[in-house]
C-alpha positions, 0 to 999 in steps of 0.5 A: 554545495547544498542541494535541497530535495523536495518531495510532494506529497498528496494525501486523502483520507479514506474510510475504512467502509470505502471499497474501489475497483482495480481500475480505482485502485489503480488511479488512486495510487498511480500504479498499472493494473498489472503491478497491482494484479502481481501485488494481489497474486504476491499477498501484497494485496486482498481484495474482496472477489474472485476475479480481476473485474470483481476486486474491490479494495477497502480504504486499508488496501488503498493506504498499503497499495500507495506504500507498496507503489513508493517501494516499488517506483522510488526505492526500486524494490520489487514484489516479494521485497515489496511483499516483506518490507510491508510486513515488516512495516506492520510488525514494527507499527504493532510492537510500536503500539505494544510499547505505547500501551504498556508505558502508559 
């Protein structure tokens, strides 16, 4: 029997310049508040601000927020491991360009 899994992306592209508040945030990645508040005390996340009502995330922080949400919501990873796997993540993606410049 074949079984066929679809997924649904949405995409937008956000300038870097861009800043969203919390409650942006939260829409723009369909994640709670509070997940996003653990996110930030984790290193996850860094907004701009001292406070909750003050945060404001660059478009950077939007594209690793929605990353951090599909670890957390679809693999079922939780915060620290949420917190490492997109360390990785970057390491992998910085050696990956290393590679790219020298073999040119």
């Amino acid at each position: 029997m074949n079984q066929t899994t679809s997924i649904y992306c949405e995409s937008q592209l956000l300038d870097d310049d861009v800043t969203l508040t919390l409650i942006e945030l939260s829409h723009a990645c369909n994640a709670p508040q509070e997940l996003i508040t653990a996110w930030v005390v984790e290193g996850v996340l860094e907004p701009a601000g001292q406070q909750p009502q003050e945060w404001r995330f660059s478009g950077a922080a939007v594209r690793r927020a929605r990353v951090a949400q599909h670890l957390a919501q679809d693999l079922e990873v939780n915060t620290p491991g949420v917190a490492l796997a997109l360390d990785l993540l970057e390491r992998i993606d910085a050696l990956e360009a290393q590679l790219k410049r020298r073999s040119r």
